[in-house]
C-alpha positions in Angstrom: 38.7 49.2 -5.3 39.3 45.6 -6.0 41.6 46.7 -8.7 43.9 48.9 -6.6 44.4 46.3 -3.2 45.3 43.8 -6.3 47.6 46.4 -7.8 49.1 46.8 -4.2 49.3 42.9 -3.7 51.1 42.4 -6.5 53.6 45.4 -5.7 54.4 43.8 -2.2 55.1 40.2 -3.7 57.3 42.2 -6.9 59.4 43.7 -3.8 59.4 40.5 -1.4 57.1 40.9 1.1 54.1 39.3 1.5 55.3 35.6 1.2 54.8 33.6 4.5 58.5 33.0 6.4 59.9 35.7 4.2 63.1 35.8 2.6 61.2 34.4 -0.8 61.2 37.8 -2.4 63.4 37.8 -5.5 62.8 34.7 -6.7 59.1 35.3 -6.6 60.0 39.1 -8.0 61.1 37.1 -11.0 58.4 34.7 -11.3 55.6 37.7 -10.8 57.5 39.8 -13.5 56.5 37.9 -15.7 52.9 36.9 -14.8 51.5 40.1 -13.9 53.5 42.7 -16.1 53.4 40.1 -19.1 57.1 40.3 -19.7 60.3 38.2 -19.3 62.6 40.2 -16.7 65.1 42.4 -18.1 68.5 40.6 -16.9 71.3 43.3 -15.0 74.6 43.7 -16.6 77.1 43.6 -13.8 79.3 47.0 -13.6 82.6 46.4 -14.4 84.4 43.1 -16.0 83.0 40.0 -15.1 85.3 37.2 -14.0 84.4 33.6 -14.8 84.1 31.4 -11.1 84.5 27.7 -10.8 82.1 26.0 -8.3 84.3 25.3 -5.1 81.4 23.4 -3.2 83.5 20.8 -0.7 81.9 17.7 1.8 83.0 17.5 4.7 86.0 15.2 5.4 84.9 13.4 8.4 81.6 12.5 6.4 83.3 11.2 3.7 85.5 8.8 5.7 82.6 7.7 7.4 82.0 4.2 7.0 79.2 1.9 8.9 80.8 -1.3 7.7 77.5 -3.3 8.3 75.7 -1.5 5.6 78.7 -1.5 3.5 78.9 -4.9 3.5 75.2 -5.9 3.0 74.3 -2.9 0.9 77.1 -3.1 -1.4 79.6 -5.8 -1.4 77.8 -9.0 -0.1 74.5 -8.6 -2.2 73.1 -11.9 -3.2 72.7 -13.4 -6.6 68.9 -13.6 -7.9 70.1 -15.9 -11.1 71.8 -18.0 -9.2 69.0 -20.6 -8.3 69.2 -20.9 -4.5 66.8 -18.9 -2.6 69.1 -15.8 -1.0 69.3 -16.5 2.7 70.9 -13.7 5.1 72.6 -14.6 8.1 74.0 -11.3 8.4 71.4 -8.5 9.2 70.2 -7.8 13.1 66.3 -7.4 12.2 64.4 -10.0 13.9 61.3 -9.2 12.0 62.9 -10.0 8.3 61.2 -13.4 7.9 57.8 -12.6 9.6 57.7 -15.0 12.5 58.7 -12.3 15.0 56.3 -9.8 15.4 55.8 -6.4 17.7 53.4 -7.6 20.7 49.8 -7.0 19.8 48.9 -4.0 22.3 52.1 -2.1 21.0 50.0 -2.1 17.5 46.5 -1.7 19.3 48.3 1.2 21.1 49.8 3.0 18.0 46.7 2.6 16.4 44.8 4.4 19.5 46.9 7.1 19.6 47.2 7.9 15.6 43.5 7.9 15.8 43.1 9.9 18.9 44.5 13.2 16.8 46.5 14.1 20.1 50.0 13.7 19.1 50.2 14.8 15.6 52.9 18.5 16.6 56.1 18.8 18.0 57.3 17.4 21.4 59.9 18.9 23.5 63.6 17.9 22.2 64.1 15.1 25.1 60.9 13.4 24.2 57.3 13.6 25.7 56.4 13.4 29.0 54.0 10.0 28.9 57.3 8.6 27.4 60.0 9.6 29.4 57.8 8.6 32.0 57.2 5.2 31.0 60.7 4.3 30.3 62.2 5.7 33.7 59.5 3.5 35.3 60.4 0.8 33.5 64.1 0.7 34.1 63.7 1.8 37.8 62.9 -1.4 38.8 66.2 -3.0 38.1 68.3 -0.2 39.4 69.5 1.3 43.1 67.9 4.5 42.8 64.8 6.5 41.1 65.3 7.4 37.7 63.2 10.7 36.7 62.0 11.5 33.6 64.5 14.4 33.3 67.5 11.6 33.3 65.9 10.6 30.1 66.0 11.5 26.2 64.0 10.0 23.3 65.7 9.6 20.2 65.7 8.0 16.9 66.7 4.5 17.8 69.4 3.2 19.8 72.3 4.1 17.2 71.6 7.9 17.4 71.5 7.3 21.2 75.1 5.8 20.8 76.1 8.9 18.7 74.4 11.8 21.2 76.1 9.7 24.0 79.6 9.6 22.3 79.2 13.5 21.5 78.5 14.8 24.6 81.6 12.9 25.8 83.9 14.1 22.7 86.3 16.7 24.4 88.6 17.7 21.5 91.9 16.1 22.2 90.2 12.6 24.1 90.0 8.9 23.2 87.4 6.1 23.9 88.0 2.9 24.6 85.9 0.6 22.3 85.3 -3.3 22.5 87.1 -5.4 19.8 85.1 -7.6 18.5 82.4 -4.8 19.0 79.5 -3.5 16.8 81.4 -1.2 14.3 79.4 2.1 14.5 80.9 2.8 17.9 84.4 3.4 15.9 82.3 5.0 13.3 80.8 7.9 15.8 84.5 8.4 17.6 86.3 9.2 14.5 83.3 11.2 13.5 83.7 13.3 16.5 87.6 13.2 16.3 87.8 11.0 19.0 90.7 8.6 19.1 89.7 4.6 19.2 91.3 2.4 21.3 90.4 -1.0 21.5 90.4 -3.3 24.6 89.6 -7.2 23.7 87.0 -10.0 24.5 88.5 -12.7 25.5 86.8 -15.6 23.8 88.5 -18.0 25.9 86.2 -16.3 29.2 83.5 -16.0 27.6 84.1 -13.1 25.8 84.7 -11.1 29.1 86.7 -7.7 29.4 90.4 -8.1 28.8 90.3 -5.7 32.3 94.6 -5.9 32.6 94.5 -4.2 29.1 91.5 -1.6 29.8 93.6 -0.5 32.6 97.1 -0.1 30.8 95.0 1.8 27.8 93.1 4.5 29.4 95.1 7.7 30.9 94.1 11.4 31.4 92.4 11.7 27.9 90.1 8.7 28.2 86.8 10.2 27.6 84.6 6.9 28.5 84.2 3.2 28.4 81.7 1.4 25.7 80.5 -1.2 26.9 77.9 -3.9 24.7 75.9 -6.4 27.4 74.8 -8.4 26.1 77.0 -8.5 22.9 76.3 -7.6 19.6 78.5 -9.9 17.8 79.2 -12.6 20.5 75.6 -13.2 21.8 77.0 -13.4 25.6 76.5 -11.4 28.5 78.6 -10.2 31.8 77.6 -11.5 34.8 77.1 -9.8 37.9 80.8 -10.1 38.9 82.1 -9.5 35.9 80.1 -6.4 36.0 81.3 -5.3 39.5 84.6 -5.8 38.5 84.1 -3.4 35.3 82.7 -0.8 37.5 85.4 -1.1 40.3 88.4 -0.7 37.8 86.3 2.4 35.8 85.7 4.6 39.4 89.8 4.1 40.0 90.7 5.3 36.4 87.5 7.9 37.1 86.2 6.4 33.0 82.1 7.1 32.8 81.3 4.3 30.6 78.9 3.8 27.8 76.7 0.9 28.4 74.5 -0.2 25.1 71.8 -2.1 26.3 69.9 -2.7 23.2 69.1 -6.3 23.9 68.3 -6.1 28.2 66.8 -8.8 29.6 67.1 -10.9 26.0 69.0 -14.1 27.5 68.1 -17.9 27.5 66.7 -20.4 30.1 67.3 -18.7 33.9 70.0 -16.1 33.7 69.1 -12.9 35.4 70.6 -9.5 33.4 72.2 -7.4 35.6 72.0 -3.3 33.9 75.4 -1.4 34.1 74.0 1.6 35.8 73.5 -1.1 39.1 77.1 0.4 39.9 76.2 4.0 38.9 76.8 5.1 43.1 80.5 3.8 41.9 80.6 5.1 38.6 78.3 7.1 36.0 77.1 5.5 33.1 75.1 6.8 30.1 72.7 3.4 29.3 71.3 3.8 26.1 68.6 1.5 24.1 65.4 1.1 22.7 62.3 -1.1 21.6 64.2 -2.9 18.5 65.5 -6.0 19.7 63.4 -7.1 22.8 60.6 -5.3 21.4 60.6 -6.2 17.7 60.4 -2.7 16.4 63.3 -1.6 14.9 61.7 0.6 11.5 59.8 2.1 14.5 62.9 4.2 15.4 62.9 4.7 19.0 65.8 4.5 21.3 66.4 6.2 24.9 69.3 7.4 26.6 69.3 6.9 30.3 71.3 9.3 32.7 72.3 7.2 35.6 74.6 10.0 37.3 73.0 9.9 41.0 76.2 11.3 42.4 76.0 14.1 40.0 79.3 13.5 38.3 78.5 14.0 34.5 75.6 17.1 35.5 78.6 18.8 37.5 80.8 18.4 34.7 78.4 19.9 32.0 77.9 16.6 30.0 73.8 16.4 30.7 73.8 20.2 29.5 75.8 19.0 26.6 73.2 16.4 26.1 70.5 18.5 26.4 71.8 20.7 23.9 73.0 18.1 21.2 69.0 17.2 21.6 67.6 20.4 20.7 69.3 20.6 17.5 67.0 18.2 16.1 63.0 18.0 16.9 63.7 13.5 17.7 61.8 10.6 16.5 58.2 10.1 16.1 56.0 11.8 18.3 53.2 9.0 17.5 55.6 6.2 18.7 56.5 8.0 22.0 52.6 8.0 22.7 52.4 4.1 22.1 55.6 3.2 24.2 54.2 3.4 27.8 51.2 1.0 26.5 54.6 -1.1 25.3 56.1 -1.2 28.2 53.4 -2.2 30.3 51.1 -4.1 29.2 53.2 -6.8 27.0 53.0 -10.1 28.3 55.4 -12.2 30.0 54.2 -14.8 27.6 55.3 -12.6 24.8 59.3 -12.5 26.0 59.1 -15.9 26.9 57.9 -16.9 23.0 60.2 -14.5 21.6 63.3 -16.2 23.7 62.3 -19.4 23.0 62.2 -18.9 19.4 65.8 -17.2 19.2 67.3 -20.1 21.8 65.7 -22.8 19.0 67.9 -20.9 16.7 71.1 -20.6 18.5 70.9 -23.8 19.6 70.2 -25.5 15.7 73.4 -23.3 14.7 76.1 -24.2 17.7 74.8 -27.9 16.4 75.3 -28.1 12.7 78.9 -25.3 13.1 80.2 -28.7 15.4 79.9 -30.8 12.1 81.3 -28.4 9.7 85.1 -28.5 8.5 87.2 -24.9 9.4 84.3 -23.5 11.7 83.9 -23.7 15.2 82.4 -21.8 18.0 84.5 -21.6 21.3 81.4 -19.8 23.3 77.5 -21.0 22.8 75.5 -17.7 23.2 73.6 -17.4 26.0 71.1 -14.2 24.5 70.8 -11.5 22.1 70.3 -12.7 18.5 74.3 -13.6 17.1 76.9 -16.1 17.2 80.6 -15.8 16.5 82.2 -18.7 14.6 86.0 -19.2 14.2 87.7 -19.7 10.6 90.4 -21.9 10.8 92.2 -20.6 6.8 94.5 -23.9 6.9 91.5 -25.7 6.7 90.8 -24.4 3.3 92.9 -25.0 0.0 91.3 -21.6 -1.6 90.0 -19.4 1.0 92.8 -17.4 3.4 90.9 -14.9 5.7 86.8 -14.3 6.9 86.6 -11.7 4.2 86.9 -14.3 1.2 85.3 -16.9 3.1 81.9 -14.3 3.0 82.7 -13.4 -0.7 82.8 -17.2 -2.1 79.7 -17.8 0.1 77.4 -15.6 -1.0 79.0 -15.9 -4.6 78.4 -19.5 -4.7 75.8 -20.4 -2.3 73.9 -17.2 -2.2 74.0 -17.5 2.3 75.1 -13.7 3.4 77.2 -13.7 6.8 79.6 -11.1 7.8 82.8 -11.6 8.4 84.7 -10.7 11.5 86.8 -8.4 10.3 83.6 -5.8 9.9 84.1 -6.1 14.1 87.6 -5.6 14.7 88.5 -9.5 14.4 89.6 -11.0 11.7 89.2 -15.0 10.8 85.5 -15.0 12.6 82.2 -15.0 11.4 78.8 -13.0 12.6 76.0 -15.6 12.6 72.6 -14.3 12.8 70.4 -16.7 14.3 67.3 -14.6 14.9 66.0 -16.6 11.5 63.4 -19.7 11.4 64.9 -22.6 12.0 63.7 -24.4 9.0 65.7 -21.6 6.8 68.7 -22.1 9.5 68.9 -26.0 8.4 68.6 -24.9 4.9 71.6 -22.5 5.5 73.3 -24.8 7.0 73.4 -27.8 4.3 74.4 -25.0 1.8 77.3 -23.6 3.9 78.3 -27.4 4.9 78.4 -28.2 1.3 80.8 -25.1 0.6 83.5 -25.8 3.2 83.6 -29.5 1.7 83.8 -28.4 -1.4 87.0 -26.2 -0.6 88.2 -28.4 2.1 92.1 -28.6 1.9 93.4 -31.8 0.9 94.6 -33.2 4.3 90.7 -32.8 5.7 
């Protein structure tokens, strides 16, 4: 008996069926042949004359002109030199948790820890994130805004970049343009021409602050203008919009009827007494898409969590069909870690004052040791001290140098001779600047700083 259901076993794998998820059949067929019957398959000659094929396997364009300059850079280009013999410093990278003296509050970890051990959140969750968390984080944020956020006017996702690239896809309409900030964090242009959306760039104004160029937003957008992005506070420039500035944003967007992006990656991360004021505190005058995540204030980035936040209350963007857009961009993939969702309420709740206060006072000791040691330094200067976030932008003044004529040498000789990785402007849309990281100890800062002094001296122009 045993012999025959083999017999028939083997007969349903030889004619593919049999094997869990099915469609496995021939290629087991061939690997069974040969097991059970004892023999290599006997190979089919094709009727008629065969003609030879050549592989015609093709990318995809749009992926292969794809470029996130920031990893570019660091990755490939800007790599330090381990024979050189000065310890590689990088000024260049956003982590805050590189050098170890910023770490992820304690009942984050004593949370994660709970829940990975509590055997609860091991399967899928539903494609806009779990419950608990979508919960939490419209909670959280509803304390700063005009209205109620729900948990359905919130998506989980895998960090704050794939929040910016869901948010810029819903919004694509083939045929539209964005209007992106210059200098702005570079994978805003990178998820536009992705989506074959045209970039047009409006400027910060150093000279304010790095504030909205608003005269220039105005004359760029027209029927086609998909959406605003919007960066507050700023990755590169380290400042933030104030209330006004805000107001007047939001004022000039409902009259030229622009939703706007707003990437609030680093809320609430600003020095001594200045209060953040969230984008979506206009969203009666205009709708805005707010996305971020638990990197920056947090300390968490490898934990790969962002959120999107859909502040429509007047039901612009769900009448329009961009939430159903949303929703479905979502469900093509299953999101981030369901483990991490479970540990972000505990997050949000129960970190300590004590715990943004340290981790502000530790990046302000930073920004404030480089805006001192850039005002002694020959062909650098910084027009705007930072006031949050973790960066700095420094001018290059070329006719300073005998040798070195843009940003983008300036970085190469650097890291060439001095091992010291910054990026140059021209990574954001600006050329002659520099992106400083300052979210590094200040003991390595000083260090940096010597080396980089000692480099502008050394090719100092002859009239300096």
């Amino acid at each position: 008996m045993a012999t025959v259901l083999n017999q028939k076993r083997q007969a349903e794998i030889l004619h593919g069926n049999g094997v869990e998820g099915g469609g496995g059949g021939l290629a087991v067929s061939k690997i069974m042949s040969k097991a059970v019957v004892g023999k290599p398959p006997v190979a089919r000659k094709p009727a008629g004359k065969t003609v030879d094929k050549e592989w015609n396997v093709r990318p995809r364009i749009a992926a292969l002109e794809s470029r996130n300059p920031i990893r570019d850079i660091v990755e490939t280009k800007l790599k330090p030199n381990p024979n050189l013999g000065k310890k590689p410093i990088s000024l260049a990278q956003g982590d805050p948790t590189v050098y170890g003296h910023l770490k992820v509050p304690e009942s984050a970890c004593a949370a994660l820890a709970e829940v990975a051990t509590s055997y609860k959140y091991n399967g899928y969750a539903h494609s806009a994130g779990i419950l608990e968390c979508r919960s939490a984080v419209a909670d959280f944020h509803s304390e700063h805004l005009p209205f109620e956020l729900t948990p359905e006017d919130v998506g989980i996702v895998v960090g704050c970049s794939q929040a910016i690239e869901f948010s810029i896809a819903c919004l694509a309409a083939e045929g539209s343009n964005m209007l992106v900030p210059r200098p702005g964090f570079p994978i805003y242009d990178t998820f536009c021409r992705y989506y074959g959306v045209e970039v047009r760039y409006y400027d910060l104004l150093p000279e304010r602050g790095w504030e909205v160029d608003l005269e220039q937003v105005a004359e760029l957008a027209d029927d086609d203008t998909a959406a605003m992005i919007l960066c507050n506070p700023s990755n590169p420039c380290g400042t933030s919009f104030s209330y006004q500035h805000l107001s007047q944003i939001a004022g000039l967007c409902e009259k030229l009827k622009l939703p706007i992006i707003s990437d609030e990656i680093y809320e609430h991360m600003l020095f001594g007494e200045k209060k953040f004021t969230p984008m979506a505190t206009f969203s009666l005058q205009v709708p805005v898409l707010t996305v971020g995540g638990i990197s920056k204030r947090w300390l968490a980035p490898g934990w790969r969590l962002g959120w999107i936040l859909i502040c429509d209350p007047c039901c612009i963007l769900e009448k329009s069909g961009v939430v159903e857009a949303l929703k479905r961009i979502m469900q093509m993939t299953i999101g981030t870690s369901v483990l991490v969702q479970a540990a972000v309420p505990a997050m949000l709740q129960n970190t300590t004052p004590e715990f943004y206060k340290q981790t502000m006072k530790t990046l302000e000791d930073g920004c404030d040791c480089c805006y001192r040691r850039i005002q002694g330094i020959v062909g650098l200067d910084v027009p705007t001290k930072p006031d949050g976030a973790m960066y700095m932008m420094a001018k290059v003044d070329p006719s300073a140098f005998k040798d070195i004529p843009d940003d983008t040498v300036f970085a190469e000789k650097l890291v060439k001779e001095e091992n010291i990785v910054v990026l140059p402007g021209s990574a954001f849309g600006i050329h002659n600047w520099l992106r400083l990281v300052f979210a590094t100890p200040v003991y390595m800062l000083e260090e940096a700083f010597d080396r980089i002094e000692a480099f502008c001296l050394r090719h100092a122009s002859v009239q300096n």
